[in-house]
GUDREN-964593 format. One record per residue (C-alpha): x, y, z; residue in one letter. Coordinates in steps of 0.25 Angstrom, whole numbers, always signed. Example, Ala and Ser with C-alpha at 12.3 -4.5 7.8 and 13.67 -1.06 7.14 Angstrom:
[[+49 -18 +31] a]
[[+55 -4 +29] s]
This chain:
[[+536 -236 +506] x]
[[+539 -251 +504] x]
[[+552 -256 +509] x]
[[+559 -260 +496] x]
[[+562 -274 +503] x]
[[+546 -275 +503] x]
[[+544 -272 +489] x]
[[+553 -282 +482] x]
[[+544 -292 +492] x]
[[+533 -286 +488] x]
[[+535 -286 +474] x]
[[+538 -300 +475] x]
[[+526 -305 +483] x]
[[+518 -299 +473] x]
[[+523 -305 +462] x]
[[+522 -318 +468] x]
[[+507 -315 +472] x]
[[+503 -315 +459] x]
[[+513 -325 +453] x]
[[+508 -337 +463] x]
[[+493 -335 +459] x]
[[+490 -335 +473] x]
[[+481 -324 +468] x]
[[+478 -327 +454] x]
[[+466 -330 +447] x]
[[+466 -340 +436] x]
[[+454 -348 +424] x]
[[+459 -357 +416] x]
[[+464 -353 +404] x]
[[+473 -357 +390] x]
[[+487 -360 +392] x]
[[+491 -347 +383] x]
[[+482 -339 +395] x]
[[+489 -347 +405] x]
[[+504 -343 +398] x]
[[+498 -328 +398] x]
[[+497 -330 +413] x]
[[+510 -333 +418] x]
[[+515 -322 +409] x]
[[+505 -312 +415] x]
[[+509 -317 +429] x]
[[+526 -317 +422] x]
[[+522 -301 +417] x]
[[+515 -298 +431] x]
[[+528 -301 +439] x]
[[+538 -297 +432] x]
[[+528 -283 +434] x]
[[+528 -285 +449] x]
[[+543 -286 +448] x]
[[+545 -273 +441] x]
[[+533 -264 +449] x]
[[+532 -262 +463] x]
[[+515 -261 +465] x]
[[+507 -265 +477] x]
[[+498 -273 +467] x]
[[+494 -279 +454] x]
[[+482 -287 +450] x]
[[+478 -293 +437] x]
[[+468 -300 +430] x]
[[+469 -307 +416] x]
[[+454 -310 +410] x]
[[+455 -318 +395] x]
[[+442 -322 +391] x]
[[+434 -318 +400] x]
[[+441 -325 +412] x]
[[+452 -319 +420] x]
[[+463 -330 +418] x]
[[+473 -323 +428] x]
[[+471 -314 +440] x]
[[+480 -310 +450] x]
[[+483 -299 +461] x]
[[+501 -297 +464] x]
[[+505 -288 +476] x]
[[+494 -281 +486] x]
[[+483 -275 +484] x]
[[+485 -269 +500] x]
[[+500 -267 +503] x]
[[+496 -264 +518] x]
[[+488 -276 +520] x]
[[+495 -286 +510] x]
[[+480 -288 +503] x]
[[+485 -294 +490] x]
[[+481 -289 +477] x]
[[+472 -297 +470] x]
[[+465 -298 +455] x]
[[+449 -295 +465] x]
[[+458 -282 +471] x]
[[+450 -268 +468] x]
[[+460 -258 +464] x]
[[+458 -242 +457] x]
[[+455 -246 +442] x]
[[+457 -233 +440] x]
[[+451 -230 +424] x]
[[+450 -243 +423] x]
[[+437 -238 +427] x]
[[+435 -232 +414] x]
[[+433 -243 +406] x]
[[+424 -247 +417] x]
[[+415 -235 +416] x]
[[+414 -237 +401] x]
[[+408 -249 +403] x]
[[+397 -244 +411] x]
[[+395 -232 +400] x]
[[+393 -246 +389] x]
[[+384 -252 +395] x]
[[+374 -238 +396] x]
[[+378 -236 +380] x]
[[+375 -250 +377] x]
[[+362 -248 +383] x]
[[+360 -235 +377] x]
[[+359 -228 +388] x]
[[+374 -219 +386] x]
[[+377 -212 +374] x]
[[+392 -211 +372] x]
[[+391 -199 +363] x]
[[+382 -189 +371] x]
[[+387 -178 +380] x]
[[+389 -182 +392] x]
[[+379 -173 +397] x]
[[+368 -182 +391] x]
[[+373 -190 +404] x]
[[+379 -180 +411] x]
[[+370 -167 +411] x]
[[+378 -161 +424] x]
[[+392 -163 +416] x]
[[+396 -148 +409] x]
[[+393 -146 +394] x]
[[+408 -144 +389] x]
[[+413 -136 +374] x]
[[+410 -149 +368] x]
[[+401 -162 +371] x]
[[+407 -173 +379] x]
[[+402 -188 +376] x]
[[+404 -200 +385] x]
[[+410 -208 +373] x]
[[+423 -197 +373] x]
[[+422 -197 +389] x]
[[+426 -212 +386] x]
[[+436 -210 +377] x]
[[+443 -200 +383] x]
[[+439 -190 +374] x]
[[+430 -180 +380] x]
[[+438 -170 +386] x]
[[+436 -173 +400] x]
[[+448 -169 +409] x]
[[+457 -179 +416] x]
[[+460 -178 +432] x]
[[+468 -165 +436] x]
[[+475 -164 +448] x]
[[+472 -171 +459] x]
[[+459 -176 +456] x]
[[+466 -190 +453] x]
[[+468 -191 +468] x]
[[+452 -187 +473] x]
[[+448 -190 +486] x]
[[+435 -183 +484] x]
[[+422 -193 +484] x]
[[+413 -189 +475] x]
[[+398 -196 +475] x]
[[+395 -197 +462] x]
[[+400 -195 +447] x]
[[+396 -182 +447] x]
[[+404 -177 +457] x]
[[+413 -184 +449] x]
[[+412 -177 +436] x]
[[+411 -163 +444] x]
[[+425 -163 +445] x]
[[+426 -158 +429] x]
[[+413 -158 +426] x]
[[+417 -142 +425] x]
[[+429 -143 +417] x]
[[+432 -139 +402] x]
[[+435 -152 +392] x]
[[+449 -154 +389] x]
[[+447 -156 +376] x]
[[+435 -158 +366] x]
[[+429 -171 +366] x]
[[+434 -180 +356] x]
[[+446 -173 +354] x]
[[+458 -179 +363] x]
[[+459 -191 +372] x]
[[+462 -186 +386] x]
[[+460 -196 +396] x]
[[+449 -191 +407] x]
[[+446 -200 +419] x]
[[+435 -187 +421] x]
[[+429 -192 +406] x]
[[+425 -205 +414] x]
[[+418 -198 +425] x]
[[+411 -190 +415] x]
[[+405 -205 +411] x]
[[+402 -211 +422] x]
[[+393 -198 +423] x]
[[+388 -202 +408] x]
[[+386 -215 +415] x]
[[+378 -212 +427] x]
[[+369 -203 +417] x]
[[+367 -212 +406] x]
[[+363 -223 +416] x]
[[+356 -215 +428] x]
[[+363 -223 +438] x]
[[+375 -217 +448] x]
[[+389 -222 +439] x]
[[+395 -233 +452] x]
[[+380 -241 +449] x]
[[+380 -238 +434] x]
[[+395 -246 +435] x]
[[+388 -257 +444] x]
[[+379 -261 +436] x]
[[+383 -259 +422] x]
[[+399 -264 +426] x]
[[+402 -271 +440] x]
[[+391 -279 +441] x]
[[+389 -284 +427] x]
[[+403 -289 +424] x]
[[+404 -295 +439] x]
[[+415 -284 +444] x]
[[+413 -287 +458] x]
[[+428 -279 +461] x]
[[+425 -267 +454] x]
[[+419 -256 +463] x]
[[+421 -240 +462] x]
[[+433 -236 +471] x]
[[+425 -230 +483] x]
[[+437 -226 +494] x]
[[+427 -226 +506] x]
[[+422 -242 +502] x]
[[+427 -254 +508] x]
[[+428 -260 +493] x]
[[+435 -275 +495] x]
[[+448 -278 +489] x]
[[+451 -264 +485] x]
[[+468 -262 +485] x]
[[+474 -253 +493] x]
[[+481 -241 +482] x]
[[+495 -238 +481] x]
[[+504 -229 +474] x]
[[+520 -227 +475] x]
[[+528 -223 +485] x]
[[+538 -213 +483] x]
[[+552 -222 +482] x]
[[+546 -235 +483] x]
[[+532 -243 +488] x]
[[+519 -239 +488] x]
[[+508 -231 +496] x]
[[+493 -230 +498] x]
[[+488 -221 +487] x]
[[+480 -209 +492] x]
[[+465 -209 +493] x]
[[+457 -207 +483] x]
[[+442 -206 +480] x]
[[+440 -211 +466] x]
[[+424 -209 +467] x]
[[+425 -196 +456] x]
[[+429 -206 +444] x]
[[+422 -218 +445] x]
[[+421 -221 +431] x]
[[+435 -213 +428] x]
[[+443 -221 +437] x]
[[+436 -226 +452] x]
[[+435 -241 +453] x]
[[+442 -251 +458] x]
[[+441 -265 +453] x]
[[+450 -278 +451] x]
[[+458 -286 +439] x]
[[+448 -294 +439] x]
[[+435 -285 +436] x]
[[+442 -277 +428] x]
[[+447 -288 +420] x]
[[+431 -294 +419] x]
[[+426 -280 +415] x]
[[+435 -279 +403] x]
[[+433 -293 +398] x]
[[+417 -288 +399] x]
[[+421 -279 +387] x]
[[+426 -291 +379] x]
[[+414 -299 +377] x]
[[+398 -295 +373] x]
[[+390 -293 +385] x]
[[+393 -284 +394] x]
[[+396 -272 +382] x]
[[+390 -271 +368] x]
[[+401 -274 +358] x]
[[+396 -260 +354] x]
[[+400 -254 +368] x]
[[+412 -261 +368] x]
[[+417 -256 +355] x]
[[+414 -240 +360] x]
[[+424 -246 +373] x]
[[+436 -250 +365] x]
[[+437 -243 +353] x]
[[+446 -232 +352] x]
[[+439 -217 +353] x]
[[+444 -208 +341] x]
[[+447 -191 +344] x]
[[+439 -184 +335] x]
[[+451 -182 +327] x]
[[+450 -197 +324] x]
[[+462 -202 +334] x]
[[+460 -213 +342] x]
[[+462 -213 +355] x]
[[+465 -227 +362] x]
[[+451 -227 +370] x]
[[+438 -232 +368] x]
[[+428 -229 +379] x]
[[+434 -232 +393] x]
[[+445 -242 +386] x]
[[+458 -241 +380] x]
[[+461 -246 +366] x]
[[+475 -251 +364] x]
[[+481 -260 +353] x]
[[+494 -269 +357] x]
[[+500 -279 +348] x]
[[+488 -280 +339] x]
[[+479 -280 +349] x]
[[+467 -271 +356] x]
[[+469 -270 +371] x]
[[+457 -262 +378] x]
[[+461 -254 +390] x]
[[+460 -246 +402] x]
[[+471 -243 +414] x]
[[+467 -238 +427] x]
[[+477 -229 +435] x]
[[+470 -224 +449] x]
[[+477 -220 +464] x]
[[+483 -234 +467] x]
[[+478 -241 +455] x]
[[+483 -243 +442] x]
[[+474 -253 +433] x]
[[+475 -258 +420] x]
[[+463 -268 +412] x]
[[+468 -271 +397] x]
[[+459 -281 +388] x]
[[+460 -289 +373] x]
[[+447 -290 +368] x]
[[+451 -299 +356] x]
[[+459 -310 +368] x]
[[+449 -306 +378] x]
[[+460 -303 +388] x]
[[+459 -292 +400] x]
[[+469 -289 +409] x]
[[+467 -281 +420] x]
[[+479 -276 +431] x]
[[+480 -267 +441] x]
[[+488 -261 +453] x]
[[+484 -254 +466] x]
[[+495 -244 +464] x]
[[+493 -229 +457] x]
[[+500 -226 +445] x]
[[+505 -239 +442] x]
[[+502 -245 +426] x]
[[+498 -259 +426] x]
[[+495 -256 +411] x]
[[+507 -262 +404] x]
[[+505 -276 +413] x]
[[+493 -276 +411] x]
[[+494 -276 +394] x]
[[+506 -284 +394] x]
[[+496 -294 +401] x]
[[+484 -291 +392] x]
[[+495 -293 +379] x]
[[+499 -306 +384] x]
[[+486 -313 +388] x]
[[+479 -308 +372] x]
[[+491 -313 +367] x]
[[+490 -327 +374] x]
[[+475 -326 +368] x]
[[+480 -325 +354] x]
């Protein structure tokens, strides 16, 4: 537990570790951007000052150019290694979106059909009552249970995604397809098996080359617990009473695409600006990403295809949050300002959403 005199210090400390811009990264930018920033850094202490958290990074892209990055607290507690907008920390299903970019890519090629059953791809995945299609996995519409019980906490490894799919592989739909929204990280395993079997290549090499490498994201990497993986954080959650301790282990390796990377502010931010512009995604592509899936009923449902859709003040935000063991993540983007924010913390179960749209709201709004 943290002495209570070391918290205030350490509260402290952090916001001034951010606040000095010893560890901040900075472009040239307008004035109005440069106003936005000292409001950003403004909004980010007076957070620190309310939230006791080991710590936060953040990274601001308009443009195409990340204008402010910055890293407040430790990503080690022990060690006093400080956080920093490069640290690796549990994306959680911030992965999501991640994965969908992967599927893209196979459907611009014409190598995925979203619409098929899944066992077009997937002919070792059970026939259910009704036919389940990749584009509904996406959406959260195709019935696929969500975790239950422990298996949030696995320490299982498992060798490949159909070990990972085995887990419930066997179990009935909860739903017809189509029908309800019910959030399913297991939808997105289901995927990345539609991945491997629409490309013919194991799903970690499938997100290589058709993710990683191609958008330059040199800090995003799966979480594999038995690698020596640089700049990875240390994972925290709370203390009973007051401070912090290690998270247990866990062995992400059954949900890549559902929710097993780590990555930084910085990469994430860069992977989501990729969705803003031609090039890496047909406008096509991009389209089936962020516009809202319909019930068959004819109800929206908030989600595209591995992104949320949310409308503030006029606006379209596209987002995706990330809650992991002792990572809490948050990426948020205007496509018609070009601004992405990206935040996250090395602690479980702790929302870095609201900082991170009040962020996003301020910066489109400086674009305006």
């Amino acid at each position: 537990m943290m002495p209570a005199p070391f918290r205030l210090v350490f509260l402290c400390a952090a916001a001034l570790l951010g606040a000095n811009g010893a560890y901040g990264q900075y472009a040239p930018a307008p004035y109005s951007l440069g106003l936005a920033v000292d409001s950003a850094q403004q909004h980010i202490a007076a957070y620190l000052s309310r939230q006791a958290i080991p710590g936060l990074a953040v990274a601001i892209m308009v443009d195409g150019r990340i204008v402010w990055s910055d890293g407040f607290g430790y990503a080690d507690l022990e060690q006093r290694v400080p956080m920093w907008p490069t640290s690796r920390v549990r994306i959680g299903s911030v992965s999501k979106p991640m994965a969908s970019a992967a599927a893209m890519r196979l459907w611009d090629r014409g190598q995925l059909d979203l619409d098929a059953p899944v066992q077009e791809y997937v002919p070792y995945f059970p026939e259910k009552r009704w036919p389940v299609t990749t584009r509904q996995l996406g959406g959260h519409l195709g019935g696929i249970r969500h975790y239950r019980g422990a298996e949030f906490l696995s320490t299982t490894p498992y060798a490949t995604v159909r070990d990972g799919v085995a887990i419930f592989a066997q179990d009935t739909l909860m739903h017809q397809p189509g029908t309800r929204f019910l959030y399913s990280s297991y939808g997105w395993n289901l995927i990345s098996a539609v991945v491997e079997g629409a490309a013919g290549a194991p799903f970690l090499e499938i997100m290589r080359q058709e993710v990683f490498e191609p958008l330059g994201l040199v800090q995003t990497v799966a979480d594999h617990p038995d690698s020596l993986i640089t700049q990875r954080v240390r994972f925290y959650e709370r203390a009973a009473g007051d401070g912090f301790i290690n998270a247990p282990y866990v062995d992400n390796s059954y949900k890549w695409a559902g929710g097993g990377f780590l990555s930084s502010v910085e990469d994430m931010a860069r992977f989501a600006h990729a969705h803003l512009e031609d090039g890496y995604l047909s406008g096509t592509a991009r389209a089936i990403l962020f516009t809202s899936q319909t019930t068959l009923a004819g109800d929206h449902t908030g989600y595209g295809f591995g992104w949320a859709v949310v409308e503030r003040g006029g606006r379209q935000y596209l987002q995706h949050g990330g809650g992991s063991v002792g990572g809490s993540t948050m990426l948020i983007m205007q496509p018609d300002t070009r601004v992405v924010v990206a935040a996250h913390v090395n602690l479980t179960s702790h929302s870095v959403d609201a900082l991170a749209t009040g962020i996003a709201m301020l910066f489109a709004d400086a674009m305006q």
